[in-house]
C-alpha positions as CSV (number, residue, x, y, z in Angstrom):
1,X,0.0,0.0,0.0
2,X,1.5,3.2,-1.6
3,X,1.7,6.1,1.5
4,X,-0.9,8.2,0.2
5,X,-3.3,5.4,0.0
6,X,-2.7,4.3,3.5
7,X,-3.2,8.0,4.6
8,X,-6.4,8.0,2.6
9,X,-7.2,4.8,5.2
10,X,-6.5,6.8,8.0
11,X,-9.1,9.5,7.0
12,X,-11.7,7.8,6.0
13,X,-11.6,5.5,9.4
14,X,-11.5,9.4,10.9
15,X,-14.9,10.3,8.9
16,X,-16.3,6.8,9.4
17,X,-16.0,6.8,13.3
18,X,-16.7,10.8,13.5
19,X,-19.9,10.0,11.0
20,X,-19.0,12.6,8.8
21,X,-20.3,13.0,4.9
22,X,-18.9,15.6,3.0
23,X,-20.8,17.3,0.3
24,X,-19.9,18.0,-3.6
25,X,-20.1,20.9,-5.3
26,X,-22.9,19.8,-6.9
27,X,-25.0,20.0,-3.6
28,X,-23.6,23.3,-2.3
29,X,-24.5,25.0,-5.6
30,X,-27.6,23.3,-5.6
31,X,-28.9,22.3,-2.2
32,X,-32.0,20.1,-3.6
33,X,-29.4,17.4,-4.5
34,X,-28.9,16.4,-1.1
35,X,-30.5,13.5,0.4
36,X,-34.0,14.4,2.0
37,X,-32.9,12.4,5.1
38,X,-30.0,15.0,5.6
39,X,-32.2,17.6,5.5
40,X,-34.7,16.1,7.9
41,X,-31.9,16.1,10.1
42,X,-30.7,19.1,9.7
43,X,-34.1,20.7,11.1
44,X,-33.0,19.7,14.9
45,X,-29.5,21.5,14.0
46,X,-28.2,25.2,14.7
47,X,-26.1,26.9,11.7
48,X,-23.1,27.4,14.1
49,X,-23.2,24.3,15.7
50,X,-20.6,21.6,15.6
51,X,-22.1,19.1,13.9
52,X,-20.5,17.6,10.7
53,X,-24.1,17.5,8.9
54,X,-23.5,21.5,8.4
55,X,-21.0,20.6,6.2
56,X,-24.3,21.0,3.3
57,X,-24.9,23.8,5.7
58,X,-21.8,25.8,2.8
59,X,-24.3,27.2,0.2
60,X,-25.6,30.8,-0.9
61,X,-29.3,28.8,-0.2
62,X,-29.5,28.5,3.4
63,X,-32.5,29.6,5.2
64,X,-31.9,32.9,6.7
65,X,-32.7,31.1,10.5
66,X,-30.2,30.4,13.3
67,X,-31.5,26.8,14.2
68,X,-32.9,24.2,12.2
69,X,-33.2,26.0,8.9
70,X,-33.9,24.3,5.3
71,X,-33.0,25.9,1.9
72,X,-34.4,28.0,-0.7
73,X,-33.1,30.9,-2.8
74,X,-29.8,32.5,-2.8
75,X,-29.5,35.3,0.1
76,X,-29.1,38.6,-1.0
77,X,-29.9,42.3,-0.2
78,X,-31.0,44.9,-3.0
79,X,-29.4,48.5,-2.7
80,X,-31.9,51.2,-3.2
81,X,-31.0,54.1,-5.1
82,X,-32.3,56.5,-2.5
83,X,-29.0,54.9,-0.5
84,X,-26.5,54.3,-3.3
85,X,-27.0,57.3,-4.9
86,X,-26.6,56.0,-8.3
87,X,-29.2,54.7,-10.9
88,X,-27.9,51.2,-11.4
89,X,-29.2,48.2,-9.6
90,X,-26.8,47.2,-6.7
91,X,-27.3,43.5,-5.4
92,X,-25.4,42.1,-2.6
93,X,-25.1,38.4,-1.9
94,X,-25.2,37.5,2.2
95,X,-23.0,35.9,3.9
96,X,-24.4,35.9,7.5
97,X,-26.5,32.9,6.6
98,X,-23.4,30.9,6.2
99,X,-21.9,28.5,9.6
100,X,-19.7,30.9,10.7
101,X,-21.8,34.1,9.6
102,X,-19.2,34.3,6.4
103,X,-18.6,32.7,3.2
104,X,-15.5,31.2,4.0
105,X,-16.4,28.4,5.0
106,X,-16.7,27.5,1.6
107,X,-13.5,28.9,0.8
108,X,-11.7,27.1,3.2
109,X,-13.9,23.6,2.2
110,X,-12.0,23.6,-0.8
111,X,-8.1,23.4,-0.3
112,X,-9.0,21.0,2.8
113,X,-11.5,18.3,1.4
114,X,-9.6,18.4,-1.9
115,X,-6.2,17.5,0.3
116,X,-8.2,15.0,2.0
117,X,-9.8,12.7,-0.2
118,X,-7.0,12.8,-2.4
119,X,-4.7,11.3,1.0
120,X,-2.6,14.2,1.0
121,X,-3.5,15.2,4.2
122,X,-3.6,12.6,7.4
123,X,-6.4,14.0,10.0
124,X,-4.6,11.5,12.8
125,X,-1.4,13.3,12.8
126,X,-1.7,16.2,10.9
127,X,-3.0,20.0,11.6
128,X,-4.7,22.4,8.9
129,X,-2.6,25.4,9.2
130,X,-4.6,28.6,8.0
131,X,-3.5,31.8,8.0
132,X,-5.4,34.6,7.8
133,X,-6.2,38.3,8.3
134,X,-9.6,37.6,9.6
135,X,-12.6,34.9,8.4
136,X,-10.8,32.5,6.4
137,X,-9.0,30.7,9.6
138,X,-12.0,31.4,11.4
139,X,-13.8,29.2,8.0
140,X,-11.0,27.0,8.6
141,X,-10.9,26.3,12.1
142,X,-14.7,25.5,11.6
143,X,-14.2,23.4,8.5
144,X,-11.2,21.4,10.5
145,X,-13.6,20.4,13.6
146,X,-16.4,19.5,11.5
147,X,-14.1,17.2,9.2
148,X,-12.6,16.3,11.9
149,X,-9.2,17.6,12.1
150,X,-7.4,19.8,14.3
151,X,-5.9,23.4,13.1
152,X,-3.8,26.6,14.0
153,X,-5.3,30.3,12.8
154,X,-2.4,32.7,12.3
155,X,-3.6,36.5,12.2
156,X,-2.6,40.0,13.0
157,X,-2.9,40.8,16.7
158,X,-4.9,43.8,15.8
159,X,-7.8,41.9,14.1
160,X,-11.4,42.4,16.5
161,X,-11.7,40.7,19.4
162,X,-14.4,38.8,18.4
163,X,-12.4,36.6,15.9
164,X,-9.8,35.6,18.4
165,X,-12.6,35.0,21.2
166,X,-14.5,32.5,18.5
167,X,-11.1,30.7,17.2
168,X,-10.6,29.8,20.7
169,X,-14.4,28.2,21.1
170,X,-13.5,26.2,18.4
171,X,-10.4,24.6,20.1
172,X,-7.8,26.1,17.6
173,X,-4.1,26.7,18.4
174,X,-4.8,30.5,18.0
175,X,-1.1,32.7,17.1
176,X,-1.2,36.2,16.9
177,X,1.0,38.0,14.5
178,X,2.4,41.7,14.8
179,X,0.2,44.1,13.0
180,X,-2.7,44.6,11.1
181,X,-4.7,43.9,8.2
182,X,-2.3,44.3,5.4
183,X,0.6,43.0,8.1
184,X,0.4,39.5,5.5
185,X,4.2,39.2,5.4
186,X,4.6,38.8,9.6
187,X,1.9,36.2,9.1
188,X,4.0,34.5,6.2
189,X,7.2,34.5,8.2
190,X,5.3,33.4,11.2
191,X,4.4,30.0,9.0
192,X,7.5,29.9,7.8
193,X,8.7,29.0,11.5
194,X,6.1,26.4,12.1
195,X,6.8,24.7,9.2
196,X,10.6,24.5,10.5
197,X,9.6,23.2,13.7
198,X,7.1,20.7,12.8
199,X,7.6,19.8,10.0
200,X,5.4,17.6,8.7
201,X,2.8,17.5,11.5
202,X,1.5,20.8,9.6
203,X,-0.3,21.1,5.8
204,X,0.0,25.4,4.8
205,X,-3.6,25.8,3.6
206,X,-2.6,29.9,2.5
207,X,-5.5,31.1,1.0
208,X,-3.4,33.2,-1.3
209,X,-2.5,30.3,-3.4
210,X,-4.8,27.5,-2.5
211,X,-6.6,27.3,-6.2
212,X,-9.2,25.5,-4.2
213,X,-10.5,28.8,-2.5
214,X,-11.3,30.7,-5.6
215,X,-12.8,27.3,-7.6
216,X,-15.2,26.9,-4.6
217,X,-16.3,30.6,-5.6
218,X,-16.1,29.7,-9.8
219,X,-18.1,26.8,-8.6
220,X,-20.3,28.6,-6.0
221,X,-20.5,32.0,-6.2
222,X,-20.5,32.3,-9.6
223,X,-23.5,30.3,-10.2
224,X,-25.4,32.3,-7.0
225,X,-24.9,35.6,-9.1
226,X,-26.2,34.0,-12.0
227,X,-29.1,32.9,-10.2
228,X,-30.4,35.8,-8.8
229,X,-29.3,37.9,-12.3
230,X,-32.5,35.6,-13.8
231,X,-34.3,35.8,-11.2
232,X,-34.6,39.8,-10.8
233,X,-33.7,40.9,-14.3
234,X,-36.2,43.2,-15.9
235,X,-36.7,43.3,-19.8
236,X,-33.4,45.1,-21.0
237,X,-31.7,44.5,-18.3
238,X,-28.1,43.4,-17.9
239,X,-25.3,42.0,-16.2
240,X,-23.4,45.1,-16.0
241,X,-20.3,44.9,-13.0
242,X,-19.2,43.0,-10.5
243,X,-17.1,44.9,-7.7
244,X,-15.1,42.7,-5.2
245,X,-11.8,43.3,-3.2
246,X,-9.2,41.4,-3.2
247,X,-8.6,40.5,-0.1
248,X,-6.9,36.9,-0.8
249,X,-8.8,37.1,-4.5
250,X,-10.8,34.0,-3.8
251,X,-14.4,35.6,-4.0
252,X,-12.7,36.9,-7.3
253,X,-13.0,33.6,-9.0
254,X,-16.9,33.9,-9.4
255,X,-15.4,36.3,-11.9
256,X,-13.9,33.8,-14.3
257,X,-17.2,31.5,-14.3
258,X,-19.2,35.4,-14.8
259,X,-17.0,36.2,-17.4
260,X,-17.8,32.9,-19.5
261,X,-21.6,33.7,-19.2
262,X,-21.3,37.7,-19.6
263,X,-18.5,38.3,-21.3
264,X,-19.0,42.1,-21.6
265,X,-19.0,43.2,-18.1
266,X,-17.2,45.3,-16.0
267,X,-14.8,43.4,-12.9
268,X,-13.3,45.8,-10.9
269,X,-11.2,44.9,-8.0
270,X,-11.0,46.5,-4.3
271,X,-8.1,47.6,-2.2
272,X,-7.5,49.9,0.9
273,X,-6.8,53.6,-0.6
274,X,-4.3,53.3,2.9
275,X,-2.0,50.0,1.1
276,X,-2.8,50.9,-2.6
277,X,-0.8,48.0,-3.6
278,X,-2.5,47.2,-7.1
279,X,-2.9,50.9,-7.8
280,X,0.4,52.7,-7.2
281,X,2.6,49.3,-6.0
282,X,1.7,51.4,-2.5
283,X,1.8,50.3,1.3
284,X,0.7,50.5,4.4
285,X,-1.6,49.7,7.2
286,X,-5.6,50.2,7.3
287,X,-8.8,49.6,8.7
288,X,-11.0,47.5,6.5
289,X,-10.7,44.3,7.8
290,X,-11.3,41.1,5.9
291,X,-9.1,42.2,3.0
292,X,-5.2,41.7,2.9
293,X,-2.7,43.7,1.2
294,X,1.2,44.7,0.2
295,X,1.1,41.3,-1.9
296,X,-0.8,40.2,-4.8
297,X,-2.7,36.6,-4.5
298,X,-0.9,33.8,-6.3
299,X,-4.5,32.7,-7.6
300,X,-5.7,36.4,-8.4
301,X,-6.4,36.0,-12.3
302,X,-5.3,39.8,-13.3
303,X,-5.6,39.2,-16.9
304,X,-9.6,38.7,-16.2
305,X,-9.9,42.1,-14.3
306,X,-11.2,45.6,-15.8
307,X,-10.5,48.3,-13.3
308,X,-9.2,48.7,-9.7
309,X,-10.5,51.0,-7.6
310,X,-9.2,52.3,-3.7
311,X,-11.6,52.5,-0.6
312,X,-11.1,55.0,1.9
313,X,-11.1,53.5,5.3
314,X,-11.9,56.5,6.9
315,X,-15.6,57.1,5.1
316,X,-15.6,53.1,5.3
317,X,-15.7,53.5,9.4
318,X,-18.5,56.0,9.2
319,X,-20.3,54.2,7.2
320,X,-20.4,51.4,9.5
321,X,-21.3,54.0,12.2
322,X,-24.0,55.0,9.7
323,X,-25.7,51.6,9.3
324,X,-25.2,50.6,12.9
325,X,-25.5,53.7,15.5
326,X,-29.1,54.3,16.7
327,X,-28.5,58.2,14.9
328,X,-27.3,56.8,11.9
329,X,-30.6,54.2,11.4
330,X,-33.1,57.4,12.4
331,X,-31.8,59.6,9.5
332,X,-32.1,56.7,7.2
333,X,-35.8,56.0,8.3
334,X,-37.1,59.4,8.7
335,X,-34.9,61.9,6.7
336,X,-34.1,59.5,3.9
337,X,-37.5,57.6,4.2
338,X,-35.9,54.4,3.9
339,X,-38.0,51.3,4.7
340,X,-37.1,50.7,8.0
341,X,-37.1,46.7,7.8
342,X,-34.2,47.8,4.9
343,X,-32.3,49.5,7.6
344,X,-32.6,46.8,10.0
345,X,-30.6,44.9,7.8
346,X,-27.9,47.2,6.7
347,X,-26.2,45.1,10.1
348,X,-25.8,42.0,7.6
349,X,-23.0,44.4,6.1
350,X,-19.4,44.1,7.9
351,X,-16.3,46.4,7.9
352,X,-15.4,44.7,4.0
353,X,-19.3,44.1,2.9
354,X,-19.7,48.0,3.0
355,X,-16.3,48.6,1.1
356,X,-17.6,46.3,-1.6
357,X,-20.8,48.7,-1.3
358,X,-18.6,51.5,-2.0
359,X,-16.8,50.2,-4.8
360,X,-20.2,49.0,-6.6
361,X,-21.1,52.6,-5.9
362,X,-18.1,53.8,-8.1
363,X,-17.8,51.2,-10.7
364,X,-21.4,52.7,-11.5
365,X,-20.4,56.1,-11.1
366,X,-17.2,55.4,-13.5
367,X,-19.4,54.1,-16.4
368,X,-22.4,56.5,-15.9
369,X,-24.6,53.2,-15.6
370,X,-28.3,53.4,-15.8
371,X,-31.6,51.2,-14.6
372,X,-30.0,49.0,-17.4
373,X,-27.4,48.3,-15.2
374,X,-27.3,45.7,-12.5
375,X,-24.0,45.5,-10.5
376,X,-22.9,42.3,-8.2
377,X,-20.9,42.4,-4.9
378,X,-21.0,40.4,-1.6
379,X,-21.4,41.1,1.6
380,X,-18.8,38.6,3.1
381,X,-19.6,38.5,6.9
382,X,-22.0,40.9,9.2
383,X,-21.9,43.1,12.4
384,X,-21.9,40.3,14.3
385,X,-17.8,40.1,14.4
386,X,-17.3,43.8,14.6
387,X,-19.2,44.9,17.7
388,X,-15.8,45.9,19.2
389,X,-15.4,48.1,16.8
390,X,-18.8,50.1,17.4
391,X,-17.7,50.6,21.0
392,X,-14.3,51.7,19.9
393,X,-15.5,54.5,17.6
394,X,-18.0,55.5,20.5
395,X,-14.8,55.6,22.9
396,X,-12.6,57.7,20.7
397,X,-15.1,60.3,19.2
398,X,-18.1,60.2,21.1
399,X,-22.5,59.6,20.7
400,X,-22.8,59.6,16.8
401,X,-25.1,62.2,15.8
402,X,-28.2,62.9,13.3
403,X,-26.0,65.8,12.0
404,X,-22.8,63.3,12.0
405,X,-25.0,60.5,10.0
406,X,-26.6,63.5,7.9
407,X,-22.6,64.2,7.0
408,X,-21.7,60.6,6.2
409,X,-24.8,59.8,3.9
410,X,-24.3,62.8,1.8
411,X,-20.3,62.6,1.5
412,X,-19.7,58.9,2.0
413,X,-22.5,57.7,-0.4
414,X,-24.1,60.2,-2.5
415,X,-20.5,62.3,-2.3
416,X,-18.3,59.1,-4.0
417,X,-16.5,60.0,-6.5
418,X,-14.5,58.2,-9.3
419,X,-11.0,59.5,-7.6
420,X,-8.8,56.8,-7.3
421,X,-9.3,54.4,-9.9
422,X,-7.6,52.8,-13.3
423,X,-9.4,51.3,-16.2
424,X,-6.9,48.7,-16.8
425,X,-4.9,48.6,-20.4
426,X,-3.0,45.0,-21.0
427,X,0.3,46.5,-19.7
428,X,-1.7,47.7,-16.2
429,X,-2.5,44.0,-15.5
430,X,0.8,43.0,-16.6
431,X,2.4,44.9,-14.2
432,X,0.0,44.1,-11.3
433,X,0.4,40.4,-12.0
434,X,4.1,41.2,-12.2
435,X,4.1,42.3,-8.6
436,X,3.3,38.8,-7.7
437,X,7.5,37.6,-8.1
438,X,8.7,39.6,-4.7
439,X,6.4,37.6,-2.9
440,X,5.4,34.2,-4.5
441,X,9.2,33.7,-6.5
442,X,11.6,35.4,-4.2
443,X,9.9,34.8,-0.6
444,X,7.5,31.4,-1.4
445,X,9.5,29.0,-3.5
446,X,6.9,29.6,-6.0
447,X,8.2,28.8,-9.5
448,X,9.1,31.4,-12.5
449,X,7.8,29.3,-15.3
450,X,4.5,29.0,-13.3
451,X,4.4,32.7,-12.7
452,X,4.9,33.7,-17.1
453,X,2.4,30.3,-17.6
454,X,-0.4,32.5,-15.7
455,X,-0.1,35.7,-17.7
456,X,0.8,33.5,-21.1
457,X,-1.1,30.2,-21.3
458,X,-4.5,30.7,-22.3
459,X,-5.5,27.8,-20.8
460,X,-3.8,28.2,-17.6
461,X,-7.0,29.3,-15.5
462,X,-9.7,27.5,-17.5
463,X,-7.6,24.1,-16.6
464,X,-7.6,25.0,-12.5
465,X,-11.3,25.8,-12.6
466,X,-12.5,22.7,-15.2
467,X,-11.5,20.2,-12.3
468,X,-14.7,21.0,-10.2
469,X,-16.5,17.7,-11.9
470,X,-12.9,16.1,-10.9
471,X,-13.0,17.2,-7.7
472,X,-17.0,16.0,-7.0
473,X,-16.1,12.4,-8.8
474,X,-13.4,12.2,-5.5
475,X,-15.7,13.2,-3.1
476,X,-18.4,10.6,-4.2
477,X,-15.9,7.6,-4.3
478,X,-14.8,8.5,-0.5
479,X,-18.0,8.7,0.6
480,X,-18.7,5.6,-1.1
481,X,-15.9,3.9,1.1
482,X,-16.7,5.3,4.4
483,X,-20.6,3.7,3.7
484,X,-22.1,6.7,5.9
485,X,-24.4,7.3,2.9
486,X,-26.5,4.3,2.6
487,X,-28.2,5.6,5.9
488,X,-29.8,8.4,4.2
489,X,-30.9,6.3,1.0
């Protein structure tokens, strides 16, 4: 017995004696391919909870309920006009109603299971290493437990509270890195050191370069958007933009599956106007947590990108206040006349969700797009991890007003502007995907050849993305020999 098949013995004894089923593709795209008996069980479940059966729980679909929840269309929030400020339709897909309260749990499903029913990860003596700059080890540290593994979260020190508080529930090895957000480096060199002291007891799952993160998204995400597009589209209506940040680019692979069904839109992609790294090869530290800078994602397709465009975390941060502080939801209901069940759930926007709002706001601004136009974003995570934050702002500047959330509605919505952005020519996203060498040749071990076949091969990011049938084909045959399915026949 070759090594890999023996560790492929170990794993599925693991799933067979923890009872655990892991899903395909196929089911988290489209949840009505799951066995009826899993759902029945499902009703006596929570979304958070610990239990390997919320593994099916990784879909756009779920039921927007805490406990015992079925499925049924893809969550997503529609931004008014009377809010954006611009004509174009502005449609934001949830994450709150993932496990977790954020997508990546799907994100983080991919470079895992992929790894484990292929035997190249041992659940009996191996942990999932994930670092991070926010959700995706907190994804992973869920993931892990469910499929029953143990992991380590690396992150900055300066991430919220919250996020170390729920990596520790979880019963992750939690290490805190100097810095913040865009401190990605200290979190590389911190792995680097693991790696050299365990050696093998640890698998790197860096969601910069795990292909598996942004081909759960071409898989996923993609299809969500197209979804609800059909769903809502009005005679003459069309898939305009999508706006995303990069963060570790995974999200941004919804854009390659887009791009093959609308092959005239707009992608723009987000940064931090504070670590401008795509937009002037800039640095430095910021406040929009859940998206990581000074580096450029090995699995970032650049070549498939339209425009970049820089968020200002300081509008970002009263925007939050905005949507959040008692003040800021009064001027929206009575001097803005928003609905007010609409305002209750401007919370299902986090610190990045309302950066992608922004961004949607100025890709529509940039192309002077009409009520022809309907823009796609995501709202990644919710309030629910950024509490902290609220009390912080309160702490250092005080009660937020109706004069202070007048202010921020009319200069940090209707006032964005178009300032800080590139329309992309061939030799812009040549030298953005060039940026990726200082990190991924010279720091990472990554290869050169690799590198030139991403920007050269045409075929370079259809062949990552065209192994999702692969991929399910894997998952079937393993859950074929744990036997755990024949109970839900």
């Amino acid at each position: 017995m070759s090594n890999r098949e023996q560790i492929l013995e170990n794993t599925i004894k693991r799933c067979r004696e923890k009872h655990i089923i892991i899903p395909t593709y196929k089911q988290m795209k489209n949840p009505e391919f799951i066995p009826s008996k899993i759902k029945a069980k499902l009703k006596n479940i929570g979304l958070w909870d610990l239990n390997s059966l919320n593994l099916f729980r990784i879909t756009w679909k779920n039921e927007p309920v805490e406990f015992g929840g079925s499925f049924g269309s893809v969550n997503y929030l529609e931004i008014p006009s009377e809010l954006s400020g611009v004509k174009a339709r502005i449609i934001m897909l949830i994450g709150k109603f993932f496990p977790t309260g954020a997508h990546k749990v799907g994100a983080t499903f991919g470079p895992l299971v992929e790894k484990l029913v292929s035997g190249r990860f041992d659940p009996t003596r191996q942990k999932a290493l994930w670092p991070s700059t926010g959700n995706y080890c907190r994804g992973g540290a869920y993931d892990s437990y469910l499929l029953g593994c143990d992991s380590i979260a690396v992150l900055p020190e300066e991430m919220s509270s919250e996020r170390f508080d729920w990596l520790h529930k979880v019963g992750a090895e939690v290490i805190a890195t100097p810095g913040c957000e865009s401190n990605v480096k200290e979190i590389y060199d911190k792995v680097k050191i693991l790696i050299q002291e365990r050696g093998d007891e640890i698998v790197n799952l860096n969601q910069f370069e795990e292909i598996g993160n942004s081909l759960w998204h071409y898989a996923v995400t993609g299809s969500a958007m197209e979804v609800v597009f059909e769903e809502i589209r009005k005679p003459g209506q069309r898939f305009s933009g999508l706006f995303l940040t990069q963060g570790s680019a995974g999200t941004l692979g919804c854009a390659d599956y887009l791009r093959e069904k609308f092959p005239a839109f707009h992608v723009c992609a987000g940064e931090a106007l504070q670590c401008p790294t795509l937009l002037y090869n800039g640095y430095g530290g910021h406040r929009i947590e859940g998206i990581g800078d000074k580096h450029v994602p090995w699995i970032h397709n650049l070549k498939n990108m339209d425009l970049v465009a820089a968020i200002d975390d300081i509008p970002n941060i009263r925007l939050m206040r905005l949507f959040n502080e008692k003040a800021g939801k009064d001027f929206l209901c009575n001097e803005i006349e928003l609905d007010p069940l609409l305002v209750d759930k401007l919370e299902l926007l986090g610190i990045s969700s309302i950066a992608n709002l922004m961004g949607s706001i100025k890709l529509a601004k940039y192309y002077e797009m009409n009520t022809n136009d309907i823009i796609f974003t995501v709202a990644t995570d919710s309030m629910e991890m950024y509490q902290s934050r609220v009390k912080e702002e309160n702490e250092k500047h005080g009660r937020f007003t109706l004069e202070q959330a007048a202010v921020s509605y009319n200069a940090d919505l209707l006032g964005l502007g178009i300032d800080n952005m590139i329309e992309m020519t061939y030799y812009d996203k040549k030298r953005m995907h060039n940026l990726k060498y200082f990190t991924w040749i010279e720091q990472q071990n990554k290869k050169v050849q690799e590198l030139n076949d991403q920007w050269y091969d045409e075929n370079y990011w259809s062949d990552q993305y065209n192994k999702v049938d692969e991929w399910d084909e894997k998952i079937r045959e393993f859950n074929e020999r744990t036997g755990l399915l024949k109970e839900y026949e």
